[in-house]
PyMOL Python script that loads the backbone (N, CA, C, O; Angstrom):
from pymol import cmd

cmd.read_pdbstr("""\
ATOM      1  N   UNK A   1    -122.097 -91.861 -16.887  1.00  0.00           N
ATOM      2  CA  UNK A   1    -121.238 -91.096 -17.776  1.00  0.00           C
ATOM      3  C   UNK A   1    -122.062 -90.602 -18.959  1.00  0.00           C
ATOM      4  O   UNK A   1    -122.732 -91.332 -19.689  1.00  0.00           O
ATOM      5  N   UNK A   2    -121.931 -89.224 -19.071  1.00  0.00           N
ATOM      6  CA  UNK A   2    -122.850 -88.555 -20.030  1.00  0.00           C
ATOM      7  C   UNK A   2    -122.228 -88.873 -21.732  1.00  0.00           C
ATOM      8  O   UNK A   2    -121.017 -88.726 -21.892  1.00  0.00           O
ATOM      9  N   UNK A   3    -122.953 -89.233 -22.756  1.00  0.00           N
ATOM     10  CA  UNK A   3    -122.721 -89.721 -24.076  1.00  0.00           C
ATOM     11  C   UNK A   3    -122.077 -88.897 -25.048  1.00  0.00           C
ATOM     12  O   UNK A   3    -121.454 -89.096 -26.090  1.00  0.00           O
ATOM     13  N   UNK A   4    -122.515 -87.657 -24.204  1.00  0.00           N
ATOM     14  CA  UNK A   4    -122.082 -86.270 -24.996  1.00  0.00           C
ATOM     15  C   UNK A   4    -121.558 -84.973 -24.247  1.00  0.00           C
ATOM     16  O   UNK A   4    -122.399 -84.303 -23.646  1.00  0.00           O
ATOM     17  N   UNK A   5    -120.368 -84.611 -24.238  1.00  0.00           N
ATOM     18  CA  UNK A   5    -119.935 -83.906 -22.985  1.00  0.00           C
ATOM     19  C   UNK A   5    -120.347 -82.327 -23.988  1.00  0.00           C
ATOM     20  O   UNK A   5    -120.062 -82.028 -25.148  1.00  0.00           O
ATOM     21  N   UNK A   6    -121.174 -81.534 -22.839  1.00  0.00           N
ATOM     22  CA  UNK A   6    -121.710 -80.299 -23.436  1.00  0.00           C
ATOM     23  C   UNK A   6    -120.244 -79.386 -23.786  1.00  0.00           C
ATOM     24  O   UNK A   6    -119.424 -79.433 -22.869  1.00  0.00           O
ATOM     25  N   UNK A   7    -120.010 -78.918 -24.484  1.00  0.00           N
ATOM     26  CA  UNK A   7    -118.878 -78.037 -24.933  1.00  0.00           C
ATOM     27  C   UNK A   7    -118.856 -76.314 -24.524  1.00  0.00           C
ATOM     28  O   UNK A   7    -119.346 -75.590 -25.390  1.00  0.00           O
ATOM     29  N   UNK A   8    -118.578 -75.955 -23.870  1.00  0.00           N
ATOM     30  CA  UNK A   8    -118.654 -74.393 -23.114  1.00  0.00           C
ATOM     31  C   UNK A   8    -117.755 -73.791 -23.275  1.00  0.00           C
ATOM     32  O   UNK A   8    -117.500 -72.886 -22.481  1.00  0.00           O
ATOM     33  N   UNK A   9    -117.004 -74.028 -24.256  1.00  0.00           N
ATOM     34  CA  UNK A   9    -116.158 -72.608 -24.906  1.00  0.00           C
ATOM     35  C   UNK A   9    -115.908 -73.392 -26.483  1.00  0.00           C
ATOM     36  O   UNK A   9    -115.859 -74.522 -26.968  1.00  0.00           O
ATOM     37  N   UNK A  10    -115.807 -72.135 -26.833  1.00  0.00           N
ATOM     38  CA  UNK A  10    -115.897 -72.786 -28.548  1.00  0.00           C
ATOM     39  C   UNK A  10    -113.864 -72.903 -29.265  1.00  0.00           C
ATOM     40  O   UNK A  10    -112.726 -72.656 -28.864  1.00  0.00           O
ATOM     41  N   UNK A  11    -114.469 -73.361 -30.319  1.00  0.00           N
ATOM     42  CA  UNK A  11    -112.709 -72.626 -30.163  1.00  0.00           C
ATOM     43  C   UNK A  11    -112.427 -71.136 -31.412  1.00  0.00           C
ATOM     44  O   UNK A  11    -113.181 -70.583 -32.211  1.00  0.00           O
ATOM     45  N   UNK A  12    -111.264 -70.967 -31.112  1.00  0.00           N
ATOM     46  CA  UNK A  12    -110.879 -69.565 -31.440  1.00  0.00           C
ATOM     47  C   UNK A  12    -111.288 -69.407 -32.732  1.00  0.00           C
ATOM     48  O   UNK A  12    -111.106 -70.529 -33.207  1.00  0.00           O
ATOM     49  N   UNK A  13    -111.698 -68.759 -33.538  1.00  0.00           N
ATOM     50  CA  UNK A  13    -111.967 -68.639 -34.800  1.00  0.00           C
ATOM     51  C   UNK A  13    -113.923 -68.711 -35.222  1.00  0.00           C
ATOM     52  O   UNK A  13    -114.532 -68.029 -36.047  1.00  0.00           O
ATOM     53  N   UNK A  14    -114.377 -69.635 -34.428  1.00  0.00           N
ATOM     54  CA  UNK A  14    -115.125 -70.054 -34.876  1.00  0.00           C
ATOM     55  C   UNK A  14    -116.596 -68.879 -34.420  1.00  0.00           C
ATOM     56  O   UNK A  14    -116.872 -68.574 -33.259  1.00  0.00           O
ATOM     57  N   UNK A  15    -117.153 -68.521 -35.333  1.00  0.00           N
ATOM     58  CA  UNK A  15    -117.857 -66.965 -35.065  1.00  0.00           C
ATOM     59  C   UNK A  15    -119.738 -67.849 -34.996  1.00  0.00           C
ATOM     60  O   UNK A  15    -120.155 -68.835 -35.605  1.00  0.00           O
ATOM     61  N   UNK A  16    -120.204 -67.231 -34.319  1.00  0.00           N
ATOM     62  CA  UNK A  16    -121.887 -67.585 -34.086  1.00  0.00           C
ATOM     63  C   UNK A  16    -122.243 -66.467 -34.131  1.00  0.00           C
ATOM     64  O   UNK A  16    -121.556 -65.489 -33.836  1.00  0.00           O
ATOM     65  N   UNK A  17    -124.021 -66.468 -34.728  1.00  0.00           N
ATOM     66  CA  UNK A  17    -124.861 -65.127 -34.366  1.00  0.00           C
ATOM     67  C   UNK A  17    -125.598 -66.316 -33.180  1.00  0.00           C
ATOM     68  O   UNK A  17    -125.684 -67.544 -33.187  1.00  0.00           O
ATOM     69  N   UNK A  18    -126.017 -65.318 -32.285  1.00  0.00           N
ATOM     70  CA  UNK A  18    -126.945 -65.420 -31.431  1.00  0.00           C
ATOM     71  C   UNK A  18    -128.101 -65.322 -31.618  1.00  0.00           C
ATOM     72  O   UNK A  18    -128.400 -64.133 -31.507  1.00  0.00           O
ATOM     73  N   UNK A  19    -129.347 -66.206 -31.956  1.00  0.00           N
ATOM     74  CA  UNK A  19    -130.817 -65.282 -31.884  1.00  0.00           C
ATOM     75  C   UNK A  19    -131.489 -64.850 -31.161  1.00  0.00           C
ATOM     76  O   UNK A  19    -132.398 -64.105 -31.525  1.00  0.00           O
ATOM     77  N   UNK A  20    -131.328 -65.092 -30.173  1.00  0.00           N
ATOM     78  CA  UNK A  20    -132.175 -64.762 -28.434  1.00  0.00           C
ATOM     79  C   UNK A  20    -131.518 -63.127 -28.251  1.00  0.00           C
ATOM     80  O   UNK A  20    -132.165 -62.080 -28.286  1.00  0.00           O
ATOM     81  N   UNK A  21    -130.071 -63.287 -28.054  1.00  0.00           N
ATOM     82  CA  UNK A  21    -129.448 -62.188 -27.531  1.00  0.00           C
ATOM     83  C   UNK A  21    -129.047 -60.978 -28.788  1.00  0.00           C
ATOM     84  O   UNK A  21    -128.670 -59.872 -28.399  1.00  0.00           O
ATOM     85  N   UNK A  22    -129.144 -61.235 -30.164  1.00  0.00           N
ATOM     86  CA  UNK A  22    -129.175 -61.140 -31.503  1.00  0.00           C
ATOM     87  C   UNK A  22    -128.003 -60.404 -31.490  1.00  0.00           C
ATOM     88  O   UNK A  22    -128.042 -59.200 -31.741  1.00  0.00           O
ATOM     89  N   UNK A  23    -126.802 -61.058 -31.189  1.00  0.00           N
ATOM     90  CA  UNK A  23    -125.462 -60.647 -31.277  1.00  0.00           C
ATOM     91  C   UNK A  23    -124.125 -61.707 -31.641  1.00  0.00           C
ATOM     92  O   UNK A  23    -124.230 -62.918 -31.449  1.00  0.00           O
ATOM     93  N   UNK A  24    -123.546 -61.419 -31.893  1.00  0.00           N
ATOM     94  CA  UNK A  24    -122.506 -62.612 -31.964  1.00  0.00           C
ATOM     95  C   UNK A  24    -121.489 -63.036 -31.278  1.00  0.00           C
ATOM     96  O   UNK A  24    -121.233 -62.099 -30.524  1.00  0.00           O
ATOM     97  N   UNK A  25    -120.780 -63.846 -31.086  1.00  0.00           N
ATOM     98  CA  UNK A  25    -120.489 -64.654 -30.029  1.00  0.00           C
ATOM     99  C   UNK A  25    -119.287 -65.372 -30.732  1.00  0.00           C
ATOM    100  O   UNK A  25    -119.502 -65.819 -31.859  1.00  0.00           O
ATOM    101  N   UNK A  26    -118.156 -65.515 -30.230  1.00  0.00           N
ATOM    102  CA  UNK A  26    -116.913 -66.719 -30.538  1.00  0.00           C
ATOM    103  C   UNK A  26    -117.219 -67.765 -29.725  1.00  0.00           C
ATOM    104  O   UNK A  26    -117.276 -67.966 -28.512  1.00  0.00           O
ATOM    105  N   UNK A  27    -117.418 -68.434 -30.824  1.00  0.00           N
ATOM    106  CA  UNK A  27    -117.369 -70.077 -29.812  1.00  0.00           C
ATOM    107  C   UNK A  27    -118.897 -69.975 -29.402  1.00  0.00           C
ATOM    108  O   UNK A  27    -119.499 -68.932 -29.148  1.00  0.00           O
ATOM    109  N   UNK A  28    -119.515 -71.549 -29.386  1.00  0.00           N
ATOM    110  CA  UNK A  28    -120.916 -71.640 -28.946  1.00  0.00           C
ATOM    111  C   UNK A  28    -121.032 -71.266 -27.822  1.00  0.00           C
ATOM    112  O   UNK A  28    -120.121 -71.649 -27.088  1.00  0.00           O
ATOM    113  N   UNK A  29    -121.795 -70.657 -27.360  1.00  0.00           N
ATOM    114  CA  UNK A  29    -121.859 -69.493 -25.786  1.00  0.00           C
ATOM    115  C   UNK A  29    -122.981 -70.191 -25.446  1.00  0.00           C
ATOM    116  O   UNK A  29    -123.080 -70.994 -24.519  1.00  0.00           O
ATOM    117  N   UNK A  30    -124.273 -69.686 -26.635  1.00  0.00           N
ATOM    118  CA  UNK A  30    -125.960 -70.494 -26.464  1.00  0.00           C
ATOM    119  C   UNK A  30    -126.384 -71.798 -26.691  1.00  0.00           C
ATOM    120  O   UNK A  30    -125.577 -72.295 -27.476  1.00  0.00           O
ATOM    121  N   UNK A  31    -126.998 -72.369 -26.481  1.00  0.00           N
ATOM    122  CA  UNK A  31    -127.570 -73.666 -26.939  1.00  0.00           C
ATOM    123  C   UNK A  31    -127.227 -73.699 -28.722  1.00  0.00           C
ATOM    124  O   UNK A  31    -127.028 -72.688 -29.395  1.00  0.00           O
ATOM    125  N   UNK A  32    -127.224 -74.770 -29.114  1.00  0.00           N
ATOM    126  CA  UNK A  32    -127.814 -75.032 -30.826  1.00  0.00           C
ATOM    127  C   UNK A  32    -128.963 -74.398 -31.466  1.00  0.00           C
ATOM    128  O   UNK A  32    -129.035 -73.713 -32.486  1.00  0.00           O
ATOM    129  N   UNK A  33    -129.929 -74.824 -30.548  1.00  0.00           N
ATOM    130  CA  UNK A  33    -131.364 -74.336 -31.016  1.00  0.00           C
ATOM    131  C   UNK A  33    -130.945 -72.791 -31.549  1.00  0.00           C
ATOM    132  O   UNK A  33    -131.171 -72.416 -32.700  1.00  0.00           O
ATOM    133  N   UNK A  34    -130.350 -72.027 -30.608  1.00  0.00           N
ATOM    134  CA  UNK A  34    -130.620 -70.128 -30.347  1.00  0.00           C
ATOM    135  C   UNK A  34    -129.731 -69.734 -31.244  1.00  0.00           C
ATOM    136  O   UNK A  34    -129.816 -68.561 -31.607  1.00  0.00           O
ATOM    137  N   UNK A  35    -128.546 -70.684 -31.892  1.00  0.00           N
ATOM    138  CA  UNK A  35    -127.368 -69.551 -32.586  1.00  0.00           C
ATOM    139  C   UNK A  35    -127.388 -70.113 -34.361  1.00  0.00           C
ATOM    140  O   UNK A  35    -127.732 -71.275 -34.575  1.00  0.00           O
ATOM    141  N   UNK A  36    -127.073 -69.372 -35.324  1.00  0.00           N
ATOM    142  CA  UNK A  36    -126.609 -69.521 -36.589  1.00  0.00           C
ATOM    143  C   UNK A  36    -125.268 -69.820 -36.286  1.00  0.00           C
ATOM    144  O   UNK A  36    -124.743 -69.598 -35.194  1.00  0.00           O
ATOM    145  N   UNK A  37    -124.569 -70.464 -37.532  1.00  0.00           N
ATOM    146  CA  UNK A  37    -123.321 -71.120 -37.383  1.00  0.00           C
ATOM    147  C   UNK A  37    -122.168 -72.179 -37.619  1.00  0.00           C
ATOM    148  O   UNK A  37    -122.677 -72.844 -38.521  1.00  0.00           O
ATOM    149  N   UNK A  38    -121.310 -72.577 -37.446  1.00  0.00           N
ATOM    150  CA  UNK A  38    -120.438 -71.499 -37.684  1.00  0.00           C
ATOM    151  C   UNK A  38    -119.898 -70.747 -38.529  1.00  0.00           C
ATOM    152  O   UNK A  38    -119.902 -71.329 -39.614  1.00  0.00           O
ATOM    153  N   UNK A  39    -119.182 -69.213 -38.634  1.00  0.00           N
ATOM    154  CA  UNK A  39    -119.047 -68.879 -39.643  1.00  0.00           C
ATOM    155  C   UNK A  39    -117.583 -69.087 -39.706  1.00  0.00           C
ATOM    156  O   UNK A  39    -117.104 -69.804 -38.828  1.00  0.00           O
ATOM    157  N   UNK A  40    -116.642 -68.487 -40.764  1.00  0.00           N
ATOM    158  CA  UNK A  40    -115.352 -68.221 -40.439  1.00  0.00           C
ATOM    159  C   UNK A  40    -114.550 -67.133 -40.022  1.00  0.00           C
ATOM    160  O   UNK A  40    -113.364 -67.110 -39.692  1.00  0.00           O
ATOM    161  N   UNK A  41    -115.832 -65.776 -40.130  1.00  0.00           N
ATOM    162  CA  UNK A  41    -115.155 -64.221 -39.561  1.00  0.00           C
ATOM    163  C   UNK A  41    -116.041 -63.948 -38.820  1.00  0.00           C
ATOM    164  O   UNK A  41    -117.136 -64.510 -38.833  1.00  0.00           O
ATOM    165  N   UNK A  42    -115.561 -62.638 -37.713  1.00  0.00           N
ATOM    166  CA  UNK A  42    -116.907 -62.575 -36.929  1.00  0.00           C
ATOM    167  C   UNK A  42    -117.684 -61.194 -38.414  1.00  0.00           C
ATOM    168  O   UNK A  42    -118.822 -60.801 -38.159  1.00  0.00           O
ATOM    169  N   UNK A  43    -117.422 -60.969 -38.945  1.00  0.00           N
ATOM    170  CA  UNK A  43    -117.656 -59.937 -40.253  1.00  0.00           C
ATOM    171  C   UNK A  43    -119.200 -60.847 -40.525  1.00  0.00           C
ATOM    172  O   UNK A  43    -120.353 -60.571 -40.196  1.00  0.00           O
ATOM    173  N   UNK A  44    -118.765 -61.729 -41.081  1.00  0.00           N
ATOM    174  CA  UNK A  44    -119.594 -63.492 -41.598  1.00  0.00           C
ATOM    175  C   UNK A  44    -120.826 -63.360 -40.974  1.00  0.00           C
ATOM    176  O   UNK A  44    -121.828 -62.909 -41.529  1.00  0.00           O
ATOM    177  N   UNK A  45    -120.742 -63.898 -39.386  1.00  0.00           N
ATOM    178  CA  UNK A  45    -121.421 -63.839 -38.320  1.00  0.00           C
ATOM    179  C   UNK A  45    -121.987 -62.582 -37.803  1.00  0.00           C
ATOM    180  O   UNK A  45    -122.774 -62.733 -36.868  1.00  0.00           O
ATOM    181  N   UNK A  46    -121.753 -61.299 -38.220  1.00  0.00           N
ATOM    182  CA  UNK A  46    -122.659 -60.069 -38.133  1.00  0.00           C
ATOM    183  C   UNK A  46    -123.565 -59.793 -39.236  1.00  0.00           C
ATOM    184  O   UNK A  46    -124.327 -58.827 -39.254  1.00  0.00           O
ATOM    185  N   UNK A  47    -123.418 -61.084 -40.597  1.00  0.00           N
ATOM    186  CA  UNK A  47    -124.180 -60.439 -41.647  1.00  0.00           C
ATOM    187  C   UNK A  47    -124.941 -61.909 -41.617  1.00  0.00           C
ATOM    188  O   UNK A  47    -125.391 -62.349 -42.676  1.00  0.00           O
ATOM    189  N   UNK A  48    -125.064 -62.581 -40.520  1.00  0.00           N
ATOM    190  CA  UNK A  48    -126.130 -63.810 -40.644  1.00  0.00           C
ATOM    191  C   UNK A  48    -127.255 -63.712 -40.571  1.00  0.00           C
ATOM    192  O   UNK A  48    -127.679 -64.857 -40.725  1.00  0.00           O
ATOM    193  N   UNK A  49    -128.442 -62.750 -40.362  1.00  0.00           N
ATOM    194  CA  UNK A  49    -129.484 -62.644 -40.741  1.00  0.00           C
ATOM    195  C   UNK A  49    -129.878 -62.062 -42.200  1.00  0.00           C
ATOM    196  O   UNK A  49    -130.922 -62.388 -42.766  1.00  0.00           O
ATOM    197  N   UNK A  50    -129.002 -61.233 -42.705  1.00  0.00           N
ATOM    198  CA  UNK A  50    -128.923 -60.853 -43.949  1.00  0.00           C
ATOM    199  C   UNK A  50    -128.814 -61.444 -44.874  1.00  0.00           C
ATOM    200  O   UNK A  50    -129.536 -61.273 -45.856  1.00  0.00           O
ATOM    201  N   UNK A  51    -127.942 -62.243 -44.811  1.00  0.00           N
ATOM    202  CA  UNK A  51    -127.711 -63.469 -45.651  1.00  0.00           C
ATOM    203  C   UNK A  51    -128.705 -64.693 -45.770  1.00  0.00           C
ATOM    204  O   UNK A  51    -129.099 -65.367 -46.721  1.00  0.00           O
ATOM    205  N   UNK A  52    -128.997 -64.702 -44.126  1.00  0.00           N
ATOM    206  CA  UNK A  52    -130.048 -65.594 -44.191  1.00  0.00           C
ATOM    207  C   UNK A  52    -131.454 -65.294 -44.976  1.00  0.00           C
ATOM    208  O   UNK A  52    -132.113 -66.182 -45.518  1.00  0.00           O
ATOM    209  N   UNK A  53    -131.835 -63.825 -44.955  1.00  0.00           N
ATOM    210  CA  UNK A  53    -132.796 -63.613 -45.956  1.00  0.00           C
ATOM    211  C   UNK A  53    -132.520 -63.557 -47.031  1.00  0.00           C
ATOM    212  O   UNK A  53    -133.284 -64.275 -47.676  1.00  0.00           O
ATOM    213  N   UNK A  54    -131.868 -63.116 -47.585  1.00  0.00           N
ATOM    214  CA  UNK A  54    -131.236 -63.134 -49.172  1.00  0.00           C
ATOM    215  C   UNK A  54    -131.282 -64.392 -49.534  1.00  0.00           C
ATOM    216  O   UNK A  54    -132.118 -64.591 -50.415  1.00  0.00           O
ATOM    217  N   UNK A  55    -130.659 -65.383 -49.164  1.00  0.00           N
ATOM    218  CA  UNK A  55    -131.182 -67.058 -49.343  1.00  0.00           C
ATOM    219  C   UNK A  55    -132.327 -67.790 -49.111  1.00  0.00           C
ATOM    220  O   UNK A  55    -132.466 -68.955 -49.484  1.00  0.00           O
ATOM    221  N   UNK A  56    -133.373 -66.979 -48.348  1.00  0.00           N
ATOM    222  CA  UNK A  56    -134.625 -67.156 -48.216  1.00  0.00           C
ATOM    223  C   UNK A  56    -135.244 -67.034 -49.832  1.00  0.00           C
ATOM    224  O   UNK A  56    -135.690 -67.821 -50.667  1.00  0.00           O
ATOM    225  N   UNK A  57    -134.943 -65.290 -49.723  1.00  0.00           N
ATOM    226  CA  UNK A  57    -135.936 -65.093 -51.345  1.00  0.00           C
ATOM    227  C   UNK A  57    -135.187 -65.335 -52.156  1.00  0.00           C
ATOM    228  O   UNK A  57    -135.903 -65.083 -53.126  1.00  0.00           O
ATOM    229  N   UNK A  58    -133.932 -65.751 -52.718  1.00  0.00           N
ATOM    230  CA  UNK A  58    -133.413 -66.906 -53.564  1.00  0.00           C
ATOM    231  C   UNK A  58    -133.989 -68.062 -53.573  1.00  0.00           C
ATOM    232  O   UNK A  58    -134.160 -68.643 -54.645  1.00  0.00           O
ATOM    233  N   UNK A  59    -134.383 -68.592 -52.411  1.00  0.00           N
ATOM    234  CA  UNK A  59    -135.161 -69.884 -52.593  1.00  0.00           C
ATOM    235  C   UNK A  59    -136.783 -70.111 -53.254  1.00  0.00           C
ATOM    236  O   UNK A  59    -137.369 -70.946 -53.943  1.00  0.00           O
ATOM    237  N   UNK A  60    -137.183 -68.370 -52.340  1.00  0.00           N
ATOM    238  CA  UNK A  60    -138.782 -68.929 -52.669  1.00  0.00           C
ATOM    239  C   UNK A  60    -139.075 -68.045 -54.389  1.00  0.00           C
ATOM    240  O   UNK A  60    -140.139 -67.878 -54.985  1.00  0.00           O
ATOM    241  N   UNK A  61    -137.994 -67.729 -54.686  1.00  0.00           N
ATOM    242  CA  UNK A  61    -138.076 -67.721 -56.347  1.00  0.00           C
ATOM    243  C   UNK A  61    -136.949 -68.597 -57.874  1.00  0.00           C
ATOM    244  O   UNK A  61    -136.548 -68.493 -59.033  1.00  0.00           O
ATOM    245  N   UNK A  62    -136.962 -69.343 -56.734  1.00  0.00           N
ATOM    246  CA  UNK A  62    -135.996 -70.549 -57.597  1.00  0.00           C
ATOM    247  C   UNK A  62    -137.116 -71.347 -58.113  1.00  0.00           C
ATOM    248  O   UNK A  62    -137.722 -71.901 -57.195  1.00  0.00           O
ATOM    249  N   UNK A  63    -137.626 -71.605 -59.374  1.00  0.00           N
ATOM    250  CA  UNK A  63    -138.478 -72.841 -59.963  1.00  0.00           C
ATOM    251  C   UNK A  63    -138.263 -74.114 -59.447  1.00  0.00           C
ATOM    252  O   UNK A  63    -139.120 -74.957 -59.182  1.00  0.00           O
ATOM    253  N   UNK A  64    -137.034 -74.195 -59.321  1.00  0.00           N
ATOM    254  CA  UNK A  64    -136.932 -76.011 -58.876  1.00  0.00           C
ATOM    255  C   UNK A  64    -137.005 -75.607 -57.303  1.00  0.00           C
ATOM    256  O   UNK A  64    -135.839 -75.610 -56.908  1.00  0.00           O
ATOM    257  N   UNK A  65    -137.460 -75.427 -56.748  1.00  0.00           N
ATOM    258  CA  UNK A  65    -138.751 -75.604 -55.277  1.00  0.00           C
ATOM    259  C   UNK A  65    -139.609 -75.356 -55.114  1.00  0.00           C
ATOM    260  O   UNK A  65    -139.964 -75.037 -53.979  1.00  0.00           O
ATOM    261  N   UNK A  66    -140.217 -75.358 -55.879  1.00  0.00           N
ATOM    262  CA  UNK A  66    -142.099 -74.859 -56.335  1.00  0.00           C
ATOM    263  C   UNK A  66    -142.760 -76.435 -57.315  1.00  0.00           C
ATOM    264  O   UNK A  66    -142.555 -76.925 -58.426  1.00  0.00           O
ATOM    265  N   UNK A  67    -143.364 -76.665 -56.460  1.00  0.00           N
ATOM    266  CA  UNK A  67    -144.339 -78.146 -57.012  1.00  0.00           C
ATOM    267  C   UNK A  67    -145.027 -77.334 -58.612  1.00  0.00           C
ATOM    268  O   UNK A  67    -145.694 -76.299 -58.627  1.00  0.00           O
ATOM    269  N   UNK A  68    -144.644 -78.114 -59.760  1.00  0.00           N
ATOM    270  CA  UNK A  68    -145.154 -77.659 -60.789  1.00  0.00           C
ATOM    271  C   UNK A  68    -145.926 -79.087 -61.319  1.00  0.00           C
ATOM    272  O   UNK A  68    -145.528 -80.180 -60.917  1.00  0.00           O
ATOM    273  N   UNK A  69    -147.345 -78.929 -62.488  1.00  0.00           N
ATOM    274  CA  UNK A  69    -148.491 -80.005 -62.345  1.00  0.00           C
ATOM    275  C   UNK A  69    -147.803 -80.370 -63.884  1.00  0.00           C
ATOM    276  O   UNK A  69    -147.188 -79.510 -64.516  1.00  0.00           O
ATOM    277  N   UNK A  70    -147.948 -81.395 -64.254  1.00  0.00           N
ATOM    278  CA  UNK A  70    -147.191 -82.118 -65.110  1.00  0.00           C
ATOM    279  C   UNK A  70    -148.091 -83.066 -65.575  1.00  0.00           C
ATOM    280  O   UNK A  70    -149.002 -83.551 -64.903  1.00  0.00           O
ATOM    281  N   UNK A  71    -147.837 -83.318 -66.691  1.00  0.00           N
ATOM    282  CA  UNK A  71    -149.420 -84.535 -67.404  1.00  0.00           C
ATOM    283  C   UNK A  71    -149.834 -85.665 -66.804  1.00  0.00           C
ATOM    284  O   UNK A  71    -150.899 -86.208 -67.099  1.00  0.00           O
ATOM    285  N   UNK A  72    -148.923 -86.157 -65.809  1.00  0.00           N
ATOM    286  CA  UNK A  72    -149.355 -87.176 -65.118  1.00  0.00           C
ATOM    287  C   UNK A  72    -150.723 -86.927 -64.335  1.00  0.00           C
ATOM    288  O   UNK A  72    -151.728 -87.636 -64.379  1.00  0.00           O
ATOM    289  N   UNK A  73    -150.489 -85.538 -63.474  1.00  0.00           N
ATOM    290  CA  UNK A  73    -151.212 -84.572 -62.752  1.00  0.00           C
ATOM    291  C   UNK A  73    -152.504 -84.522 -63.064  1.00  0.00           C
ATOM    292  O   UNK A  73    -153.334 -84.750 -62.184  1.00  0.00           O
ATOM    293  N   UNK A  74    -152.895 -84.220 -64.359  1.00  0.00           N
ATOM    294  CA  UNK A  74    -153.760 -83.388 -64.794  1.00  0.00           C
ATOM    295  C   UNK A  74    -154.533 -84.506 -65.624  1.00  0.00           C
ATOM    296  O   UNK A  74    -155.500 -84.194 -66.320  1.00  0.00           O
ATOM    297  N   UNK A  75    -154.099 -85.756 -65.535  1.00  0.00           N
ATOM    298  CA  UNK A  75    -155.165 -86.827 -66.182  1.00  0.00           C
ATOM    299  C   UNK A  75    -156.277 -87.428 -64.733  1.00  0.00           C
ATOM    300  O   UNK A  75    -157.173 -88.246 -64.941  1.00  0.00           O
TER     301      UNK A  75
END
""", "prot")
cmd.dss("prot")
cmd.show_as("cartoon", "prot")
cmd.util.cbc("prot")
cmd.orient("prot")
């Protein structure tokens, strides 16, 4: 008896981007690895790479995630 029964239809509402097929999808269609997710509109889920970059370069210009050298450092 398998520990984890694979799930092959998602339920109604629940919106995925695809990255393999780079489209979106109701309900997990692809593996975990391949999809963003979940969103709550498929609207949501058509702007998941967009978003996903926009939170990229929010991140890599946020100060508090950048290692800064501090006096401990520098003795």
């Amino acid at each position: 008896m398998a520990l984890f029964k694979k799930r092959t239809a998602g339920k109604p509402g629940e919106w995925y981007y695809c990255l393999e097929h780079q489209k979106v999808e109701e309900g997990p269609d692809c593996p975990g690895k391949d999809r963003m997710g979940p969103y709550a509109s498929r609207v949501e889920a058509e702007q998941a790479m967009r978003t996903a970059a926009e939170r990229n370069l929010q991140w890599e210009n946020d100060p508090r995630w950048h290692d800064s050298v501090t006096r401990s450092d520098e003795e």
